[in-house]
N, C-alpha and C positions, 0 to 999 in steps of 0.2 A: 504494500500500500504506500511508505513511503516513498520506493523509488520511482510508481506512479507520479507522484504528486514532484520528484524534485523533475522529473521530465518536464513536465509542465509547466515549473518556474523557471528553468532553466532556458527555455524555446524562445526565441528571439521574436518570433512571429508571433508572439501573444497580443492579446486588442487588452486595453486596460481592465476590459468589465471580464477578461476569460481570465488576469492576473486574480485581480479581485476574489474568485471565485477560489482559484486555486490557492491563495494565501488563506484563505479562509476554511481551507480543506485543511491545510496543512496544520492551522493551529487548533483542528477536533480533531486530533488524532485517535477516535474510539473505533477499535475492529464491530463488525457487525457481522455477527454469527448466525448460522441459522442451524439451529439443535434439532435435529431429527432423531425423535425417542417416544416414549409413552406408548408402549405396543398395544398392553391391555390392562385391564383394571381388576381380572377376575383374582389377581396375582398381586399380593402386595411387594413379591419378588421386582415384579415387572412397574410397578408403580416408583418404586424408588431408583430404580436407574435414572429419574431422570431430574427427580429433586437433588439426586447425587451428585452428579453432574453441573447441574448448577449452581451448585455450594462452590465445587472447587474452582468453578471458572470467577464466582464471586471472589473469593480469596484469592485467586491467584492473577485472575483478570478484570479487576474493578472495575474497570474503565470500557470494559465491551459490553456491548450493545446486544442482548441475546432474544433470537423470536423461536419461540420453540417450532415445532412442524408435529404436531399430533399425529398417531392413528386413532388415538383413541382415549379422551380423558372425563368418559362418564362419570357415574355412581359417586358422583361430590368431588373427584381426584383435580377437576379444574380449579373450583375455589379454594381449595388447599394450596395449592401451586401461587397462586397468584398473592394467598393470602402470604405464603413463603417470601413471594420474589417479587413485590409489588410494580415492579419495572416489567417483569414479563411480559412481551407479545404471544400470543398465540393465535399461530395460524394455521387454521384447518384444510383438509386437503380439501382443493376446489375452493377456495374462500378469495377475497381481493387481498386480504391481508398476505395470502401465501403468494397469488405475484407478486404484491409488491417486495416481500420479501426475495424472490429470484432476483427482483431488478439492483433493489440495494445492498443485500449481504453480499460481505465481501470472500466470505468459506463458508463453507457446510460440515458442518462435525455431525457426523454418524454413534450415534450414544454405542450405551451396553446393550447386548443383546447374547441369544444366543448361536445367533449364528450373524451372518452380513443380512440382517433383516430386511433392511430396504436396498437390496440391493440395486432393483428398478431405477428406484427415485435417484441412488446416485449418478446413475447412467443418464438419467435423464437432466440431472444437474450439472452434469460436466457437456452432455448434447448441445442446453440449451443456453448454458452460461460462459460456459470455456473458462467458470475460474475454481481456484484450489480446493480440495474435499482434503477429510484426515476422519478414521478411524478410531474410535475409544471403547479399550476393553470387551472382547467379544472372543465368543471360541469358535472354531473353524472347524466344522467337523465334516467327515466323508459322509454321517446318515446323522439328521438333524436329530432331534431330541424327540418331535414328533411322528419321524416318521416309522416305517416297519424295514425300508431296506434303503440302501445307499445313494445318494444321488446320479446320475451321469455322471458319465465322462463328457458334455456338452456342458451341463449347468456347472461341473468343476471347472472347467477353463475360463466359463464366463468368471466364476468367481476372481480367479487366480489376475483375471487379464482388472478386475476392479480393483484389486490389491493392489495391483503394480501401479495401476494412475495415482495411488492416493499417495498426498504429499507423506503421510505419515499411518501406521496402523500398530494400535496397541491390541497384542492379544492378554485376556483374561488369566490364561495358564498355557504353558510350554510347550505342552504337546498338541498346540494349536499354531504355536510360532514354527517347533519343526515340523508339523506336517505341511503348513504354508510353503515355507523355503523347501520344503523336498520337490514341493511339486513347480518349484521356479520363479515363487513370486517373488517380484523386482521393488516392489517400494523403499524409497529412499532410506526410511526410517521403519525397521519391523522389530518391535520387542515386547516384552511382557509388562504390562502396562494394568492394574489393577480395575476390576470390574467399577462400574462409579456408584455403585450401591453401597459401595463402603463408607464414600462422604454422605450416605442419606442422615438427615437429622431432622426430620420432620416429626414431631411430637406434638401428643396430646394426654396430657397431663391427666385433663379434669376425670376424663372417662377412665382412664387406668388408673385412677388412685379411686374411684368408686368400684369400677371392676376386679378390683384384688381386695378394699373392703369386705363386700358382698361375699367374697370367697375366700374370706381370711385364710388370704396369703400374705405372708410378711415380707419386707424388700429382705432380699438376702438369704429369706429361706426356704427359695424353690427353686427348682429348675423346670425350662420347660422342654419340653419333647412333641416332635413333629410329625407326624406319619403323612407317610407316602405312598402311592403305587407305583409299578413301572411307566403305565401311559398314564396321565393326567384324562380320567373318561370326560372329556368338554359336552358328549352327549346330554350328557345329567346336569346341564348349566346354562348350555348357550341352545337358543330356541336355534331351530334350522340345521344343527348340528348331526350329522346323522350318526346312529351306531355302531362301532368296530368291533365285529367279532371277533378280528384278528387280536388287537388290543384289550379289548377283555377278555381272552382267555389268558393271555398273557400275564395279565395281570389277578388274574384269578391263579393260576401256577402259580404265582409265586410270592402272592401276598400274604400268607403265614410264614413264610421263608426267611420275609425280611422284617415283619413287625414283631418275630417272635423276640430276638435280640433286644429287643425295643422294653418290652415288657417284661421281661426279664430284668434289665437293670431298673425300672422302676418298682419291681419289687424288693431288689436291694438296698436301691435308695430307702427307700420308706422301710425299712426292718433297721439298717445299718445306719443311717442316718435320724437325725432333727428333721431332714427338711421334708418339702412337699412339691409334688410334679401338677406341672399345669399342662395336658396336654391339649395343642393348640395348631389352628390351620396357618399355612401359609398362600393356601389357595380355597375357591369355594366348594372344592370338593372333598377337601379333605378334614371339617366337620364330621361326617357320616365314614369314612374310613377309622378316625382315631378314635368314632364310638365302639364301629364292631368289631377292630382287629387289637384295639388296647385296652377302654377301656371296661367294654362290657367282658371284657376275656380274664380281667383281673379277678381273683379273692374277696370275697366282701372285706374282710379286713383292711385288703393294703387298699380298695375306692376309698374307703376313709378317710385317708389324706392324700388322695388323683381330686383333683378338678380336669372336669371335662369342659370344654368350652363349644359352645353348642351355636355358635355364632359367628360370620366371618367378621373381619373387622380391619380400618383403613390401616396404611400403614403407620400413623401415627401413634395411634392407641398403641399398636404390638410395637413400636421402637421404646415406645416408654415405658411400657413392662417386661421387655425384654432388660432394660437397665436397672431395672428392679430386683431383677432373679440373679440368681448364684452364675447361670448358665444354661447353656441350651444342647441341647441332643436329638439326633432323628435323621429323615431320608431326605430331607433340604436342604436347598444351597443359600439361600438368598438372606433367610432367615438367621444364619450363620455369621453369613456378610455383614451385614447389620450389629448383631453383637459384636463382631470383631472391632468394628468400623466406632466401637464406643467401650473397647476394652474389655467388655464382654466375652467368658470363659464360651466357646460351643468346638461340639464335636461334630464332625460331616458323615456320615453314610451315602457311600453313594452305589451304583450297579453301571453296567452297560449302556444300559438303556439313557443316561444323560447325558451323555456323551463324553466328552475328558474336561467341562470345567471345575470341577471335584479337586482337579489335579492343583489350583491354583491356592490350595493349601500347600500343597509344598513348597511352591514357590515364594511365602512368603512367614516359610519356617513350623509351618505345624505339621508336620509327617504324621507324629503320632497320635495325634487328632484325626487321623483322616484312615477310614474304613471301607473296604470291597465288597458288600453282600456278597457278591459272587467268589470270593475267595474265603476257604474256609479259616484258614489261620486268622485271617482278618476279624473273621465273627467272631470267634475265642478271644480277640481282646478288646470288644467294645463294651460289655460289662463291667470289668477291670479297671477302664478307664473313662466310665460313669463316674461310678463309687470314689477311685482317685478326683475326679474332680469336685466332686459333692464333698468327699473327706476334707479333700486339701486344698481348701477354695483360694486360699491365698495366694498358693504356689502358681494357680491354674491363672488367678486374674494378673500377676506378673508377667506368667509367658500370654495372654492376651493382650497385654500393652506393650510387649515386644514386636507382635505381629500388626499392631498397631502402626507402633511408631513406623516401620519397612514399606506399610502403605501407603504412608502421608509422605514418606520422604517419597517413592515414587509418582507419587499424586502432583507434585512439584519437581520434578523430573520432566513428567507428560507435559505440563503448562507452559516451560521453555521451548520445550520441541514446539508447539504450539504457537507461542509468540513468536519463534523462531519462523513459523510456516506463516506468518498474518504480517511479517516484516518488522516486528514490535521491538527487537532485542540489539 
């Protein structure tokens, strides 16, 4: 942007009112971004990618001018946002607001996702704009998270050939940056760049501190646990959605498989410990799983101190009661993120079926936090390492501020690449 502008001062054949203009460019030096994020709402995963995101560009790019580019910001998640980032534009697809924003931003940053989600829109922002795009925090995988088998070899290349245009591309975990470079992508800038759900900090106080009333939970002396299936059934949620047989058997195989481990360390907890487990959705489907695979499967004894939460709820509510609790446990990622992203002790489960961003606990130092359903040694120490965290809460939020601090310094890492790519530095 600025060596636009010193062109322009520099040109001898300027008329006074095209100086004028370009002086006056030159002393607003604000980038104008246009944040392409908010996938869905059913997900408070997917909800805070994009409050995330625009914390760290607050913090680290005051001065830019950010219009978000929705898919999608029903069920209240708009005025949340806005009440966050009162400067936020948002512009909807199909809206005047979304030309205009083609005509003035000056880059397009592609958020967190799990895969190159809009991959279209970028194609079609580089088509119709010819100017800079950059990537933040996403996994790259051969068979998305929702699907049953592998993409092409036609939609890979497309991917690979999006990769290589963008000034910059941060993958969420590792084994999405080497399978990118194996398959040739050329972008300037390709590193492991943390998911933006980790800067999520959208809270709601009022409703979590009557919600753990109600179910006298104490701060400090719960943890909570997530259940999960292999597919995410969206039949049981979104109208029009049709039903996968394929996917529900799939997840009918294996869904005492993976929530047996689950419940199991909540009966430790609660024998072996003070505290108390909240088990809780991270999406709107998965109320009705952590009833019948946790915890209607429990001892009447240990429900005694299980709260089941029988409700979804925004991402603000669950950030502030996630800061509340000792620690988190279960078959989610996002939810994990979040606690991390706030010092917060959580452990990941993850399987096949979500592809390698699971992996991005190691990369930013929790290995023994992080678990394979699919591998059985693995299952043999997620109880072990329940109970260690519930025992040893201190030790546990220590190394959660470890893994903390690895993602803010990379958080500001990503920012320079960034003002690096907007001409800022």
């Amino acid at each position: 942007m600025r060596r636009r502008i010193f062109l322009q001062l520099s040109s001898g054949a300027l008329l006074v009112a095209g100086l004028e203009t370009a002086l006056a460019e030159a002393s607003d030096l604000e980038p104008r971004i246009l944040l392409r994020s908010s996938w869905q709402t059913v997900n408070i995963g997917d909800i805070a990618h994009t409050p995330g995101v625009l914390r760290i560009l607050r913090t680290h790019l005051p001065k830019a001018k950010v219009t978000l580019w929705p898919s999608n910001v029903d069920n209240g998640v708009e005025q949340l946002l806005l009440n966050e980032f009162p400067g936020l534009t948002i512009a909807k697809p199909g809206s005047e607001e979304l030309k205009h924003a083609f005509n003035q931003c000056d880059f397009l940053l592609h958020g967190s996702g799990a895969s190159i989600v809009a991959e279209r829109d970028l194609i079609r922002w580089k088509k119709e704009t010819g100017k800079p795009y950059g990537i933040y925090g996403i996994t790259f995988p051969r068979k998305k998270s929702s699907a049953t088998s592998d993409r092409t070899r036609k939609d890979m290349e497309r991917s690979i050939q999006v990769l290589t245009d963008a000034q910059f591309v941060f993958f969420r975990d590792s084994k999405s940056l080497e399978l990118a470079k194996s398959l040739d992508a050329k972008s300037p800038v390709m590193e492991f760049g943390p998911d933006g759900a980790f800067a999520c900090d959208l809270r709601d106080d009022e409703k979590a501190e009557q919600f753990l009333a109600e179910n006298k939970l104490e701060a400090g002396k719960f943890l909570c646990c997530i259940p999960r299936l292999r597919y995410t059934p969206y039949w049981t949620i979104k109208k029009g959605r049709a039903f996968d047989p394929v996917k529900h058997a799939r997840n009918e195989e294996m869904k005492e498989h993976d929530h047996a481990p689950l419940r199991t360390a909540i009966e430790r907890v609660v024998k072996e410990t003070d505290k108390k487990i909240l088990i809780c959705p991270e999406d709107r489907t998965q109320m009705a799983v952590g009833k019948e695979m946790l915890y209607d499967k429990l001892p009447q004894k240990i429900r005694e101190r299980v709260v089941w939460r029988p409700h979804y709820w925004l991402t603000g509510e669950a950030v502030s009661v996630y800061i509340c609790s000792a620690g988190l446990f279960g078959n989610e990622m996002h939810s994990p993120i979040m606690c991390i992203g706030h010092g917060v002790p959580a452990i990941v489960c993850r399987f096949a079926e979500q592809t390698s961003k699971g992996y991005m606990w190691e990369d930013i130092g929790l290995n023994d936090w992080l678990f394979d359903h699919d591998s059985e040694s693995d299952r043999k120490r997620i109880v072990p390492t329940v109970l260690k965290m519930a025992k040893e809460n201190a030790a546990a939020k220590a190394k959660a501020a470890q893994a903390q601090k690895l993602v803010q310094q990379k958080q500001a890492e990503t920012m320079r690449t960034l003002a690096t790519a907007l001409d800022l530095s």
